[in-house]
N, C-alpha and C positions, 0 to 999 in steps of 0.2 A: 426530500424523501420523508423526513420527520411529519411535515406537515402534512402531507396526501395521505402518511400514514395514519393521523390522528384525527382528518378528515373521515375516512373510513370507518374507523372507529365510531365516531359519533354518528356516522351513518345508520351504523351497525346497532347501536344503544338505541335510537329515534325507531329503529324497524322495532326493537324486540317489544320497545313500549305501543307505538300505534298496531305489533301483528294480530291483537287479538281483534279489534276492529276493523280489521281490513277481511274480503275477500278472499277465497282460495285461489282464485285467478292474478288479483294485486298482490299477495305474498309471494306469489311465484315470479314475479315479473321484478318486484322488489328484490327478494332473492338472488335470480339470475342477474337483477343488474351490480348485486354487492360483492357477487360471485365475480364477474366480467372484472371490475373495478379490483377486488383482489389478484387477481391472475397477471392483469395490465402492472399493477404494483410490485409484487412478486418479479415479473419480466422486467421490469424498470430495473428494481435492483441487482438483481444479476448481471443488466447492462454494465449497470454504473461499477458495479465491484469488478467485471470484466475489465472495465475503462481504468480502473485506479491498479490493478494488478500488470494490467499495458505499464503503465508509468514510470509506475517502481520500477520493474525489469528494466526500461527505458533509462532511469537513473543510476540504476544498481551497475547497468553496461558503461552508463558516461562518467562514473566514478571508479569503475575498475580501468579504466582507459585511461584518466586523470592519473592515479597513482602509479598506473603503467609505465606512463610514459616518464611522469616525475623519476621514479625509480633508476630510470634506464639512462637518463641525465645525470642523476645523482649517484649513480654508483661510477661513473666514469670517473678515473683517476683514482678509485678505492680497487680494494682487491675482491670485492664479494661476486663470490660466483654465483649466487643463490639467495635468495629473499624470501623469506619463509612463513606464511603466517601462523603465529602460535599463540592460538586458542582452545577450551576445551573441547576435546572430541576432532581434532584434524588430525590425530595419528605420531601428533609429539609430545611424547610423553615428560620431557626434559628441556629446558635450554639453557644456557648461562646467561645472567643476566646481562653480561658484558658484550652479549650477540645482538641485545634489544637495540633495534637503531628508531621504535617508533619517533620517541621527542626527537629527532632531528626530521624524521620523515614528516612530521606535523606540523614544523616551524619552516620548513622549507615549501610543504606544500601549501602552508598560509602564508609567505611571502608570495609564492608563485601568482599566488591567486588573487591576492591583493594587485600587483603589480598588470595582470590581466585586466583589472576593472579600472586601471586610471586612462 
């Protein structure tokens, strides 16, 4: 992307230096073709930022399904009714530190997950 992008640009720079020497007919055909070339760029990237917003979501689903399920294993034989996540701005204003179960959630989910790859 970077490239096509800087392609164009130097497109762009070689028109503005040859446009006084050119034609009114070849300005416009030069023109319309840097125009075409930006619009195709333009739609490329929206592809691509389309394609990598796919992903994420895509990941962001196969990690909340990972801890999910970790969770749901891991609180068996504990008493927690509820797993909470607390962050700024989720509506909990408070928790006791003694609630925090992340480092065990962390080291259990990097066991799991080691033990998946061998």
């Amino acid at each position: 992307m970077i490239a096509k992008r800087t392609a164009l640009e130097r497109e762009f720079g070689a028109y503005q230096q040859n446009a006084a020497g050119m034609s009114p007919e070849q300005r416009a055909r030069v023109e319309e073709g840097l125009m075409r070339k930006q619009q195709e760029l333009s739609s490329y990237g929206e592809k691509e930022a389309a394609k990598l917003a796919d992903e994420e979501m895509k990941l962001n689903e196969e990690l909340f399904d990972n801890v999910s399920g970790f969770l749901k294993e891991y609180s068996k034989g504990k008493s927690y009714k509820i797993v909470m996540n607390y962050t700024r701005g989720t509506g909990i204003l408070f928790a006791n530190d003694s609630l925090d179960i992340t480092r065990e959630v962390l080291e259990g989910l990097n066991k799991s997950h080691l033990a998946t790859k061998k």
